[in-house]
C-alpha positions as CSV (number, residue, x, y, z in Angstrom):
1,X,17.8,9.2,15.2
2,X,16.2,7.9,18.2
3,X,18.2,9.3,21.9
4,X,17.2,11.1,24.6
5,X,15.8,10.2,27.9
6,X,12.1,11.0,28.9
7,X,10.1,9.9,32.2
8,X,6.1,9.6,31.7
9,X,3.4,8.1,33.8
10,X,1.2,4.9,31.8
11,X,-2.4,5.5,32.7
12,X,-4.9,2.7,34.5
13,X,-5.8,1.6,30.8
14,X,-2.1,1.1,29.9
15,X,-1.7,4.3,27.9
16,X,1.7,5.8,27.4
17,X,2.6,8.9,25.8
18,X,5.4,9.1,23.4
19,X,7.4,11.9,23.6
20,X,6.9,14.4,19.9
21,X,10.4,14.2,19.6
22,X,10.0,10.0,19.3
23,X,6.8,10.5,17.3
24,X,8.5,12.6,14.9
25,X,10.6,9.4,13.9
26,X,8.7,6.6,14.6
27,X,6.2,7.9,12.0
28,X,2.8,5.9,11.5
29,X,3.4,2.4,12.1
30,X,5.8,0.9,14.6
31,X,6.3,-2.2,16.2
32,X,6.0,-3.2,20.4
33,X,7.7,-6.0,21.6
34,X,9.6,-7.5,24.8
35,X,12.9,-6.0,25.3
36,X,16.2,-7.4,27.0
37,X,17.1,-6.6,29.9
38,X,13.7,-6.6,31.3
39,X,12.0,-3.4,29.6
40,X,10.4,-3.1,25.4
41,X,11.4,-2.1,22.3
42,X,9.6,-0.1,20.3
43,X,10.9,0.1,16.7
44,X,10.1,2.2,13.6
45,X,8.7,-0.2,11.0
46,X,11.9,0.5,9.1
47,X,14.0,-0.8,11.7
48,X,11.3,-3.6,12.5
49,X,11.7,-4.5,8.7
50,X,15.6,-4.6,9.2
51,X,14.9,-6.8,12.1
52,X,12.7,-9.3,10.5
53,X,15.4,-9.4,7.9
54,X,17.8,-10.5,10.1
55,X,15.8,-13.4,12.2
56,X,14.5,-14.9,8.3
57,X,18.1,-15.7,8.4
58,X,18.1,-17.7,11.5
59,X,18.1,-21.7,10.5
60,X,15.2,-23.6,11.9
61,X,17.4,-26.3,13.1
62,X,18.7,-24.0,15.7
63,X,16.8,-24.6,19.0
64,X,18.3,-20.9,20.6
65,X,17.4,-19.1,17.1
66,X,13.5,-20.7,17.1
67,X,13.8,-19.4,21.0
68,X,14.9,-16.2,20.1
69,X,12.3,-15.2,17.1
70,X,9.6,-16.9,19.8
71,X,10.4,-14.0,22.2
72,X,10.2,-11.0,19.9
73,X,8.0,-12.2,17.3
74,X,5.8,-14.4,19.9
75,X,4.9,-10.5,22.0
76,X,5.2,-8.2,19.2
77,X,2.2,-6.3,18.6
78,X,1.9,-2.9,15.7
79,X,1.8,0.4,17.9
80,X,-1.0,2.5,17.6
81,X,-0.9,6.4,18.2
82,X,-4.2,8.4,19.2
83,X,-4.8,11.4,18.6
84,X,-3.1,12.6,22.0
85,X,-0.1,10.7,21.0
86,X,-0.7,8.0,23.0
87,X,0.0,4.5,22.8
88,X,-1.5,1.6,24.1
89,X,0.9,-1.3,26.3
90,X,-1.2,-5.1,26.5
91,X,-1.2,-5.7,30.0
92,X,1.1,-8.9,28.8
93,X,4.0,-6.4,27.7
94,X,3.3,-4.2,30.6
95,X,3.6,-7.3,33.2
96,X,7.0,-7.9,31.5
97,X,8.5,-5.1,31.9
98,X,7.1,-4.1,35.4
99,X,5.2,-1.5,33.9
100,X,3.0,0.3,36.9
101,X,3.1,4.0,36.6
102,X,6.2,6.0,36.4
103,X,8.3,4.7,33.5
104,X,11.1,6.1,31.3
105,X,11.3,6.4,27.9
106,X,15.0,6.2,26.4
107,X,16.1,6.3,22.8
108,X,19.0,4.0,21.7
109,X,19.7,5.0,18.0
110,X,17.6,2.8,16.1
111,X,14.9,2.0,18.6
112,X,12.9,3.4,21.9
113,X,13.2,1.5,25.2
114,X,10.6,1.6,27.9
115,X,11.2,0.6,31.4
116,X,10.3,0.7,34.8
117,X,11.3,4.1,36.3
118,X,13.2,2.4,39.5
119,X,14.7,-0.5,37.4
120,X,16.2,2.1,34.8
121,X,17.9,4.3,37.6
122,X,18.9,0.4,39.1
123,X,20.6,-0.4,36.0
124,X,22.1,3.5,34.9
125,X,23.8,3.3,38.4
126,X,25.1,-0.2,37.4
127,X,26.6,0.8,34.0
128,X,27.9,4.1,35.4
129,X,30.1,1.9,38.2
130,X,31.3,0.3,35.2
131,X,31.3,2.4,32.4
132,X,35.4,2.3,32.1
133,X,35.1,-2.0,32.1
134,X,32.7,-1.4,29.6
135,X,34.5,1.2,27.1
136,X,36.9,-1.8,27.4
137,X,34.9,-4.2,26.1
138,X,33.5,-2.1,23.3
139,X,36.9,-1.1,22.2
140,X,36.9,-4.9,21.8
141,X,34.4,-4.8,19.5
142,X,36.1,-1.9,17.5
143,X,34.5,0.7,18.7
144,X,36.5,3.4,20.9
145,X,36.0,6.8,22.1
């Protein structure tokens, strides 16, 4: 399982480390890709597969479903861990996601989120001004606390 919070520096080259706690779970092969909310995703190639699964079953016809496979299959690239348990970011993902030099690593369950250090606090200060709206809403969806 995939959770915690971690903050790293990406070097010049676009190298991040990945926590061992992360690497323990995201095993060998893994999958980069554009995020929402402005940061990536990077998934275990057993939740990528999952994934994958889900967007075959999007119909073609579907103008927002060709959109929506173009953004995560259209910047998804395998993840590739040296032997200092780094990973290398394109500089197309990294110009995404704002990627500079201080960035967070955060796990969500089933995948690892990287963003921009100053736009993660941004948007942790926004959800904890409306974490009680938001329990709401995911009581809403069956899911309470």
């Amino acid at each position: 399982m995939l959770t915690g919070e971690f903050n790293h520096s990406i070097d010049a080259k676009g190298r991040l480390i990945i926590p061992s706690k992360f690497r323990e779970d995201l095993g060998e092969n893994f999958m980069i890709t554009k995020g929402m909310d402005g940061c990536l995703f990077i998934y275990p190639e057993n939740e990528w597969k999952t994934f994958e699964e889900k967007l075959r079953t999007l119909p073609l016809t579907n103008k927002k479903a060709r959109d929506f496979k173009r953004f995560f299959l259209g910047s998804a690239v395998d993840g590739d861990l040296d032997k200092q348990g780094r990973v290398l970011i394109s500089s197309a993902l990294r110009a995404y996601a704002g990627l500079e030099k201080e960035v967070v690593l955060a796990g969500v369950l089933d995948r690892i989120e990287i963003w921009n250090k100053t736009a993660w606090d941004e948007r942790n200060a926004e959800v904890e001004a409306d974490i009680e709206d938001i329990a709401n809403d995911m009581e809403d969806l069956g899911l309470s606390i």
